[in-house]
C-alpha positions as CSV (number, residue, x, y, z in Angstrom):
1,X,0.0,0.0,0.0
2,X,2.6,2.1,0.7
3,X,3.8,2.4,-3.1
4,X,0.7,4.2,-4.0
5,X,1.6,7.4,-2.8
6,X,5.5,7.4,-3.8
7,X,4.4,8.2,-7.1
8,X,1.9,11.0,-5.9
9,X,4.6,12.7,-3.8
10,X,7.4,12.3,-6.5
11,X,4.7,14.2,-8.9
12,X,4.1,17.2,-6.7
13,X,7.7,17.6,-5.7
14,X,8.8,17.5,-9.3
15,X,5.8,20.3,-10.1
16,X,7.3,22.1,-7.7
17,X,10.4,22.2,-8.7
18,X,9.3,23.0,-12.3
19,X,7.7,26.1,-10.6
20,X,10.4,26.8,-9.0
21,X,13.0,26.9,-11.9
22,X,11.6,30.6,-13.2
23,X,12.0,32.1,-9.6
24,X,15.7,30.8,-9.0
25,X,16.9,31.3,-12.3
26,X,15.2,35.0,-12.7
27,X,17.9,37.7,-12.8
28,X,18.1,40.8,-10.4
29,X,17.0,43.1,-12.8
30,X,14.0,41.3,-14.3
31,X,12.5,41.6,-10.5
32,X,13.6,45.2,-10.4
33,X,11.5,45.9,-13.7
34,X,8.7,44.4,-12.3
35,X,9.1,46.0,-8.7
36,X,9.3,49.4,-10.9
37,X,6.4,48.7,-12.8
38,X,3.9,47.8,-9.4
39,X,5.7,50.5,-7.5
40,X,7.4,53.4,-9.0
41,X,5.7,53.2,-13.0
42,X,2.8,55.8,-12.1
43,X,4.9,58.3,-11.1
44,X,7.9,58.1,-13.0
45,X,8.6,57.6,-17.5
46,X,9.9,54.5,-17.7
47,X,12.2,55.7,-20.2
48,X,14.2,56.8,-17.3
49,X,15.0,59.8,-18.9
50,X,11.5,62.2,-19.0
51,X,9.9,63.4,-16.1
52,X,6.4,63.0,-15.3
53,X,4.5,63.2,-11.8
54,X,8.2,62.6,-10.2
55,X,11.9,63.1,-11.7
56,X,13.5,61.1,-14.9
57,X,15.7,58.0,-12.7
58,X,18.2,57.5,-15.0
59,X,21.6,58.5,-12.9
60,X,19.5,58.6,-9.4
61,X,22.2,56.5,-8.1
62,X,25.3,59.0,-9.4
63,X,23.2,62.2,-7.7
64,X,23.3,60.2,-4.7
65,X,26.8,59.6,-5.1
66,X,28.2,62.3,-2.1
67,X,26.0,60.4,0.3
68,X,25.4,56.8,2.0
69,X,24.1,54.4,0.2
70,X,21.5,54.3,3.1
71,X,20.3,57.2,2.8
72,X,18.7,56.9,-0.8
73,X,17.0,53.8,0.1
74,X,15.5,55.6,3.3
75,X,14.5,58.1,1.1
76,X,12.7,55.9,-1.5
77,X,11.4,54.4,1.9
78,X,10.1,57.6,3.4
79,X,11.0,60.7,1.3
80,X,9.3,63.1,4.5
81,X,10.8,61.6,7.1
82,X,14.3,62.0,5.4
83,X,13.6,65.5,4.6
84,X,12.7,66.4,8.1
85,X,16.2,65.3,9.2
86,X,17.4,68.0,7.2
87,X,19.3,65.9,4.8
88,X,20.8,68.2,2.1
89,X,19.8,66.1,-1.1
90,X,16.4,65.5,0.1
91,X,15.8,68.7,0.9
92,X,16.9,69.9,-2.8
93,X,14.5,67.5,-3.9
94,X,11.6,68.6,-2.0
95,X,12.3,72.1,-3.1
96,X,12.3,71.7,-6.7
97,X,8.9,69.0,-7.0
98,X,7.3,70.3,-3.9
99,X,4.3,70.5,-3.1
100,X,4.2,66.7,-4.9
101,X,5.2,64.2,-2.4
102,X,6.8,61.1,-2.8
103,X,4.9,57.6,-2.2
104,X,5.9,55.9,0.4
105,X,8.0,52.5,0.0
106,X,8.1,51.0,3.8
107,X,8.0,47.2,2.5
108,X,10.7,47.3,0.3
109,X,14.2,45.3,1.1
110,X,17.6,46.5,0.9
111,X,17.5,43.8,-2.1
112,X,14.7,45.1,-3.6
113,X,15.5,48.1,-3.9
114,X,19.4,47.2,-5.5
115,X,16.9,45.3,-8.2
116,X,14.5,48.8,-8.8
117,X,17.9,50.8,-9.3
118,X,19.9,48.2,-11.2
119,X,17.2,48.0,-13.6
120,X,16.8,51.6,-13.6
121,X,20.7,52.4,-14.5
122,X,20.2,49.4,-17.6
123,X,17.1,51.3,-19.0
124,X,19.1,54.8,-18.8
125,X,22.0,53.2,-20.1
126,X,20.3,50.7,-22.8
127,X,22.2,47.8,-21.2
128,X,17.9,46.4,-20.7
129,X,16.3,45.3,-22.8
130,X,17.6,46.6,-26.0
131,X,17.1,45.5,-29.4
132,X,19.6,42.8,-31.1
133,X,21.0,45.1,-33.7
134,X,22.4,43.2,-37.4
135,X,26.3,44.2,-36.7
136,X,25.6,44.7,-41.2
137,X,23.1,47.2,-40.6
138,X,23.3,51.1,-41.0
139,X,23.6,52.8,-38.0
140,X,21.0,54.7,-36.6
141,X,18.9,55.7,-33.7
142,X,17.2,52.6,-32.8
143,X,14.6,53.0,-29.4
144,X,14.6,49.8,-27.2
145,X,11.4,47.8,-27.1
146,X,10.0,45.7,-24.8
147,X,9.7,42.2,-25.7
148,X,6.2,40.8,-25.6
149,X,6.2,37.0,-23.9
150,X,2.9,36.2,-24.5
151,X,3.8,33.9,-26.9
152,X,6.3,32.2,-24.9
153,X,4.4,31.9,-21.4
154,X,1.7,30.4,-23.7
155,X,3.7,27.3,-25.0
156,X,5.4,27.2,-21.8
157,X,1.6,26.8,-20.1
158,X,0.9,24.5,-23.0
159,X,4.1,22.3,-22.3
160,X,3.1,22.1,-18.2
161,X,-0.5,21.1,-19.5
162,X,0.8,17.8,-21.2
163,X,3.2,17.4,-18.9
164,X,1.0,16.9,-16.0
165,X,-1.1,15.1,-18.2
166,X,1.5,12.9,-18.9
167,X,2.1,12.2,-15.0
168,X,-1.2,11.8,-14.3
169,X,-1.4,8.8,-16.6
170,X,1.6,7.3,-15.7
171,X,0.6,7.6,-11.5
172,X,-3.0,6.3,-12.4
173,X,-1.3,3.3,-14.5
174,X,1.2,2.9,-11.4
175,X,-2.2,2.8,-9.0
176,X,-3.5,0.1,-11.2
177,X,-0.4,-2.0,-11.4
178,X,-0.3,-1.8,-7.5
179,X,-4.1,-2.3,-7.5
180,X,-3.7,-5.7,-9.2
181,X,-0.4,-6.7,-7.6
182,X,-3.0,-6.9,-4.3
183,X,-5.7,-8.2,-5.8
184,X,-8.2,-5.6,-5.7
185,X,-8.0,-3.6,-9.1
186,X,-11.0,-2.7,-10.7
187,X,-12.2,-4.5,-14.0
188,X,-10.8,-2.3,-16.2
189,X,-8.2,0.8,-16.3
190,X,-8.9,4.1,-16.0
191,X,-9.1,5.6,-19.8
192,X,-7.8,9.0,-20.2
193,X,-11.6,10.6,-20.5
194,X,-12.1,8.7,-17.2
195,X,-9.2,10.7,-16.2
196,X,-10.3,14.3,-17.6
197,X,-13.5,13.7,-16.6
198,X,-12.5,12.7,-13.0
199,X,-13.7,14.7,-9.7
200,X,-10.2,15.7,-8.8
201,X,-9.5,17.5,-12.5
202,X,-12.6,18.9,-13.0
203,X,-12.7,20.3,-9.9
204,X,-8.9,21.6,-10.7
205,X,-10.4,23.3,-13.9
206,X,-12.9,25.3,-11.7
207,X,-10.6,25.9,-9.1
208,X,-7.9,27.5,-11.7
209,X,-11.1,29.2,-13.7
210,X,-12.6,30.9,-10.8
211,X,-8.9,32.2,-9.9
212,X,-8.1,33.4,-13.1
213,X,-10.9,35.1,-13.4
214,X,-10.8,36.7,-10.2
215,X,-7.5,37.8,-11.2
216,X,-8.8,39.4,-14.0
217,X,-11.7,40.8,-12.7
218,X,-9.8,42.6,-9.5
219,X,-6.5,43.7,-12.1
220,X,-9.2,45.4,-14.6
221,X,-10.9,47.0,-11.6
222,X,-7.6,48.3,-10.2
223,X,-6.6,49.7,-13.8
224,X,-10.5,51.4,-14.2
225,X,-9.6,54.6,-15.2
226,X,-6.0,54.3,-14.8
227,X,-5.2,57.0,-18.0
228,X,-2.0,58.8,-16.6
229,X,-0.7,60.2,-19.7
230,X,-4.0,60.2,-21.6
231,X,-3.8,63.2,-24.1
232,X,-6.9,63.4,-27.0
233,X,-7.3,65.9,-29.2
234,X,-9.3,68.7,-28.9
235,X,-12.2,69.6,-30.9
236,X,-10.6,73.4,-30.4
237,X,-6.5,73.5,-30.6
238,X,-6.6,75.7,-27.0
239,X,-3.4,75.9,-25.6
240,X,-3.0,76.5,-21.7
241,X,0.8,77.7,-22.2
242,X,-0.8,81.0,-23.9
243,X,-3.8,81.5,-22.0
244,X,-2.6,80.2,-18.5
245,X,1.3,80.7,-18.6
246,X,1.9,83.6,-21.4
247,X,-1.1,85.4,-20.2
248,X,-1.3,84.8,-17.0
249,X,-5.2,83.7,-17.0
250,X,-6.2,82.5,-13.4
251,X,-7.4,78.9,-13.4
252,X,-10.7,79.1,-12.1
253,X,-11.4,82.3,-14.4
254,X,-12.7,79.4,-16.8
255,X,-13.0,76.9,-14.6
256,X,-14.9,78.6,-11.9
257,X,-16.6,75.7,-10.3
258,X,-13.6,74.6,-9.1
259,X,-14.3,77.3,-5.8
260,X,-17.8,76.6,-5.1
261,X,-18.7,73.1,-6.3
262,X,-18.0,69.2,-6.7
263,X,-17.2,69.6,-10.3
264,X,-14.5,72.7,-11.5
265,X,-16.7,72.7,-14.8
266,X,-15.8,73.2,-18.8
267,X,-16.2,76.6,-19.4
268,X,-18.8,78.1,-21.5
269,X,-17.8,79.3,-24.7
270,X,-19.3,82.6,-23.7
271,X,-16.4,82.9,-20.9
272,X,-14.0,83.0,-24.0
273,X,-16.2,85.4,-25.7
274,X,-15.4,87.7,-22.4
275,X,-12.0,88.3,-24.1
276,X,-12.2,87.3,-28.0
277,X,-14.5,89.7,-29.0
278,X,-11.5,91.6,-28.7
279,X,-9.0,89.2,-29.8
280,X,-10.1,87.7,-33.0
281,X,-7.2,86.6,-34.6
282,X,-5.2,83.8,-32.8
283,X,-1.5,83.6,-31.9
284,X,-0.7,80.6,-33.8
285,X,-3.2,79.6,-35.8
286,X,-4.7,82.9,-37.2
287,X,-8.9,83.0,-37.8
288,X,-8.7,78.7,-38.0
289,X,-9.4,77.9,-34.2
290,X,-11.3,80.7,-33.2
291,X,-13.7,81.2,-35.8
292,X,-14.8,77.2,-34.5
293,X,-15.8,79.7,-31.5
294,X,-17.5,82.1,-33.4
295,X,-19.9,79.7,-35.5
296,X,-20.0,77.8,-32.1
297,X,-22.3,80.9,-30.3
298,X,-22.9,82.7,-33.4
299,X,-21.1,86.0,-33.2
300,X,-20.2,87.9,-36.4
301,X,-16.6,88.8,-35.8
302,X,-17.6,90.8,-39.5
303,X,-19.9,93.0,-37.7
304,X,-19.4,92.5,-33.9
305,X,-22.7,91.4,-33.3
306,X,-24.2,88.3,-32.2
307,X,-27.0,86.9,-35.4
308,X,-30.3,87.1,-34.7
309,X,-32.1,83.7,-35.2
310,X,-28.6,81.6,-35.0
311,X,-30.4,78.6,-34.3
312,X,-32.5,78.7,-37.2
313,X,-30.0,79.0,-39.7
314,X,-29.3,76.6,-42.6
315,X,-25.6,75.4,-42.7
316,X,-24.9,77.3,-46.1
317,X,-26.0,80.9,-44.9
318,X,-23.7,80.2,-42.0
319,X,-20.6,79.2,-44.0
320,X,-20.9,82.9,-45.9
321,X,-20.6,84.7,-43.0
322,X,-17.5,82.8,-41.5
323,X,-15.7,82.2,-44.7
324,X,-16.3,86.2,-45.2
325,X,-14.7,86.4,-42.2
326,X,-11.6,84.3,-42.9
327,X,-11.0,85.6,-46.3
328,X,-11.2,89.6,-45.0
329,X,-8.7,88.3,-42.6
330,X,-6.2,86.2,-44.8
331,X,-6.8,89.7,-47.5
332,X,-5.5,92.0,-44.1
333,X,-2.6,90.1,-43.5
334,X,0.5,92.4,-44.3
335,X,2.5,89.2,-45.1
336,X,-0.1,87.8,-47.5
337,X,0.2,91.4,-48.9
338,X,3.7,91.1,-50.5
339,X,4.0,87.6,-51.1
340,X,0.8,87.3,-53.4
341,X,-0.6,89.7,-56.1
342,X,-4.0,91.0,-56.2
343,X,-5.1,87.7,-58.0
344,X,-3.1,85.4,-56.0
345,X,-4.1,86.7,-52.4
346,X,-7.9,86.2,-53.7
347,X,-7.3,82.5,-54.6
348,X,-5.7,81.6,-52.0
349,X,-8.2,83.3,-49.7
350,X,-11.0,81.3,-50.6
351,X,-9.1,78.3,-50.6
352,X,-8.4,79.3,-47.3
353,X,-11.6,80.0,-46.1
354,X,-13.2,76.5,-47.8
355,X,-10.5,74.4,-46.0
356,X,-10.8,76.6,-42.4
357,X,-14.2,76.4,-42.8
358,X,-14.4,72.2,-43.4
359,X,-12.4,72.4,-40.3
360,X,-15.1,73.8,-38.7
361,X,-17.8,72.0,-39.1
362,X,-15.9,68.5,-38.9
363,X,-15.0,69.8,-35.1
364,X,-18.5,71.0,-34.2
365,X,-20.7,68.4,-35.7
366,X,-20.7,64.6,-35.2
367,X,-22.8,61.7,-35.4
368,X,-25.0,63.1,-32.4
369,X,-24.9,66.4,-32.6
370,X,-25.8,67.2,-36.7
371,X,-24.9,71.5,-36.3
372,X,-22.3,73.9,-36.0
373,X,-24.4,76.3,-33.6
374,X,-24.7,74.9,-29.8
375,X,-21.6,74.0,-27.4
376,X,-18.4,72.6,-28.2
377,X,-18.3,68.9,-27.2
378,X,-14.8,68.8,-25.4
379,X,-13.3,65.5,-25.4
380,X,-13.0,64.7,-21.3
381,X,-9.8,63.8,-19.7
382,X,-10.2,63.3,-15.9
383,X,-13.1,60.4,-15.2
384,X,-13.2,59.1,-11.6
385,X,-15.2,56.0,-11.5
386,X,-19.0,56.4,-10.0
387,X,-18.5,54.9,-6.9
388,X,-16.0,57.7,-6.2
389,X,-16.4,60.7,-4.5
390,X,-14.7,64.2,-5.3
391,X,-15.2,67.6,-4.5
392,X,-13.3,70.5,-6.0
393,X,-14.5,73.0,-3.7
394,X,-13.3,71.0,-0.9
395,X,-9.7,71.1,-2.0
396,X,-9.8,74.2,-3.7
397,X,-11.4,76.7,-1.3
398,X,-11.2,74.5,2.3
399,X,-7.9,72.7,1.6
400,X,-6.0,75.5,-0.4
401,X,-4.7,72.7,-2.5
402,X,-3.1,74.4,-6.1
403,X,-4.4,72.8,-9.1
404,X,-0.8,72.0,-10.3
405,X,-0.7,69.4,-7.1
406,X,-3.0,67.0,-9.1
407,X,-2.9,68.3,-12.7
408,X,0.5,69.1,-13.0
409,X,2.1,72.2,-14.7
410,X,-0.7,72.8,-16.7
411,X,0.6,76.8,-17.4
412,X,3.1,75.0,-19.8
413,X,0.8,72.2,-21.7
414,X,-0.1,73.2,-25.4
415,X,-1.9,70.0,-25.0
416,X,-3.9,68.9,-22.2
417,X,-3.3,65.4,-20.3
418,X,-4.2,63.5,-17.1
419,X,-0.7,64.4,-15.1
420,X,-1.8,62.3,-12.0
421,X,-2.5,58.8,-11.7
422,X,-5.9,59.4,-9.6
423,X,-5.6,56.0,-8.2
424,X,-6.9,55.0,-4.6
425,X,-3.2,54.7,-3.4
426,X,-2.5,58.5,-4.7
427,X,-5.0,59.7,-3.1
428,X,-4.4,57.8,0.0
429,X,-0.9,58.3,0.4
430,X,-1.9,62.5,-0.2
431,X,-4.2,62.9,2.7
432,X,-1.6,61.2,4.8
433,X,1.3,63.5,4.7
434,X,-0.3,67.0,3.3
435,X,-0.5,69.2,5.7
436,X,-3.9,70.7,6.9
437,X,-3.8,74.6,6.4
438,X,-4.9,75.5,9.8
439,X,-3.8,79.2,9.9
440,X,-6.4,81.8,9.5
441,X,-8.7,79.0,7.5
442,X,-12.3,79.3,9.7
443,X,-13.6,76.0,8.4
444,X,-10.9,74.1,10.8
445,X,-12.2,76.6,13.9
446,X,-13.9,73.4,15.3
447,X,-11.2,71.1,15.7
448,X,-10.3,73.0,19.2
449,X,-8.2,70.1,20.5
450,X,-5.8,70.8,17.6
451,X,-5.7,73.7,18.0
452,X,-4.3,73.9,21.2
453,X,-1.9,71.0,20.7
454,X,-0.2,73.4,17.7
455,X,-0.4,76.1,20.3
456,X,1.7,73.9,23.0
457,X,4.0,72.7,20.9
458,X,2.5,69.0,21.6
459,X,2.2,68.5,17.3
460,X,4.1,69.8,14.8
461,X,1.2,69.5,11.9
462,X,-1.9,68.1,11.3
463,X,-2.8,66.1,8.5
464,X,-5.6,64.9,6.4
465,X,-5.3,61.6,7.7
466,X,-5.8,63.3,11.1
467,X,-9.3,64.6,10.2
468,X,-10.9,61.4,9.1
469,X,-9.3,62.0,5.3
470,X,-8.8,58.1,5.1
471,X,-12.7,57.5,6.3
472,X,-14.3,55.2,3.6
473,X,-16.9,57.4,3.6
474,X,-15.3,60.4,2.8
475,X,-14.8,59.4,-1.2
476,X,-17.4,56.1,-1.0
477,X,-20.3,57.3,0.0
């Protein structure tokens, strides 16, 4: 009897060691890559060389060169507690990406962390992961790619499949044998559909089903909304480095709700009216963006009058009054002047004008919405999920938190994108180390207790976290 689980045992030490074979023979820097992916990718361009919420990496090591090797990793550990030391380099740090604070890393090893910044230095350098180049190829500028090993797991999954298919039939024939050497087998063998249609593997399949597709289901769910990066062009070509950083326009002068509600709001195309009844020629691209504004509300920049009856208006009456416009423009420009005759600058006018104009109507009419009059149908970036609650107002006017904290430098974007990550662990990690503003902010008046501990010198600060800012109820409501 005792023969009957050798085989059994020998199978499940030898899966075991099958599993184990990837683990021991996994380099260093394959488990930095994906320690930097799970812990450090949100943050920083895994290019090593861009920056994004946090610094470009590539080099981090050689910066930290003048100091102990300890003291980087306590500062990939806990950046704050570092800087409150004093410690030169952190302190550098903090002053050029504060008010952005670093995530905190408590779990990771001293091991760990050599993987995270070996891998780091063979990305900068191109050491990982580069490209096989033909030594009889031209020279040129080649960008690494990752290699995709979908292909490979999958055979490798396939291989393990008939493998343990393979045991399986050679332990059931073993049981058999055994079986009959006592006398008790049973009148016939076990077939291999008896065998994939057994208890034990069907109830395998569901087991390894149900945790696949758990896996699934919690890594999609994780990744909802996960667009750092995400970019889409605009139905308008409005560029926040003119309005915001060459002109110095205040945030929530467009995006007023910001202030005084949950949502900080699209502004109304009338808001840019405020300014471009004015300014009616653009910057960059002449009459071809903001004319899009123009037939948007219906203002005659020809006249300086808003049409009577916009709404009513067939698409053909409309396109004479813009392309008027554009043409009158392009005629006015002093450099259309001496590079085209008379003839010439008339041509190219209304060639001009058609093209702007089919510009126009393909970014203010689509399947849905079949005219040019009515309001522009921005493309959104930032989308919490539903069962997440945010309120601007709360930041914004009771927090004092500046809108570059979550959406970056947006004074130098031509191009709008989602900056942050917006994931529960950003959010998280903010409340617990951001300061409360306590100082002449009435809203915090109640919290007397403290008050009076900042008075006494019994706490330094007060945090989010402090206030009940990682409640479940305060975003899931």
């Amino acid at each position: 009897m005792k023969n009957r689980y050798i085989i059994p045992k020998f199978f499940l030490l030898f899966i075991a060691l099958i599993l184990s074979v990837g683990t021991l023979s996994a380099q260093d820097l394959d488990d930095g890559k994906n320690l930097f992916k799970v812990n450090c990718a949100s943050c920083h361009a895994k290019d090593m060389k861009s920056k994004l919420t946090g610094p470009a990496l590539g080099g981090v090591a050689e910066r930290w060169a003048d100091y102990p090797e300890a003291d980087l990793y306590a500062w990939i550990r806990n950046s704050q507690a570092l800087i409150s030391t004093g410690h030169p380099k952190a302190n550098e740090l903090w002053n050029e990406w504060k008010p952005t604070v670093m995530t905190n890393f408590q779990n990771l090893t001293d091991d760990q962390i050599a993987n995270i910044l070996g891998y780091i230095d063979g990305v900068a350098a191109g050491t990982y992961g580069a490209p096989k180049v033909d030594p009889n190829a031209p020279v040129a500028g080649v960008q690494a790619e990752e290699t995709d090993n979908t292909l490979l797991f999958t055979v490798l999954a396939i291989i393990l499949a008939l493998l343990a298919l393979v045991l399986t039939r050679i332990v059931s024939n073993l049981n058999y044998l055994a079986q009959a050497k006592e006398g008790n087998a049973p009148a016939a063998r076990q077939t291999l559909v008896d065998t994939l249609t057994s208890k034990g593997v069907i109830g395998f399949v569901i087991f390894a089903a149900i945790v696949l597709g758990g896996y699934t289901t919690v890594n999609n769910a994780i990744g909802l909304n996960r667009m750092q990066g995400y970019q889409p062009e605009q139905p308008i070509k409005f560029s926040h480095a003119t309005h915001a950083g060459l002109q110095k326009i205040d945030c929530q002068y467009c995006h007023d709700g910001a202030r005084r509600s949950k949502h900080s709001v699209i502004p109304a195309a009338n808001t840019c009216m405020n300014c471009h009844k004015a300014v009616k020629v653009g910057s960059t691209y002449g009459t071809a963006e903001l004319t899009k504004i123009f037939a948007s509300t219906g203002f005659d920049p020809n006249t300086d009058k808003y049409i009577p009856n916009y709404e009513e208006m067939e698409e053909e009456d409309i396109a004479k009054i813009y392309k008027k416009w554009i043409v009158n423009s392009f005629v006015q420009d002093d450099n259309n002047k001496t590079k085209y005759s008379a003839l010439k600058i008339s041509d190219a006018a209304v060639k001009a004008a058609d093209k702007q104009w089919d510009g126009i109507v393909s970014s203010l009419t689509n399947d849905q919405k079949k005219q040019v009059q009515g309001p522009i149908e921005w493309i959104r970036i930032h989308n919490l999920p539903d069962h997440v609650y945010f309120n601007h107002a709360q930041h914004v006017t009771v927090g004092k938190v500046e809108c570059q904290n979550c959406h970056g430098k947006v004074e130098e974007m031509e191009v709008v994108g989602q900056y942050s990550p917006l994931s529960m662990g950003w959010c998280i990690n903010c409340h617990r180390q951001t300061e409360v503003k306590f100082a002449d902010n009435d809203y915090y008046d109640s919290y007397e207790k403290y008050h009076e501990e900042l008075k006494d010198g019994v706490r330094e600060k007060v945090t989010v976290e402090d206030i009940g800012g990682l409640e479940c109820q305060k975003c899931h409501y």
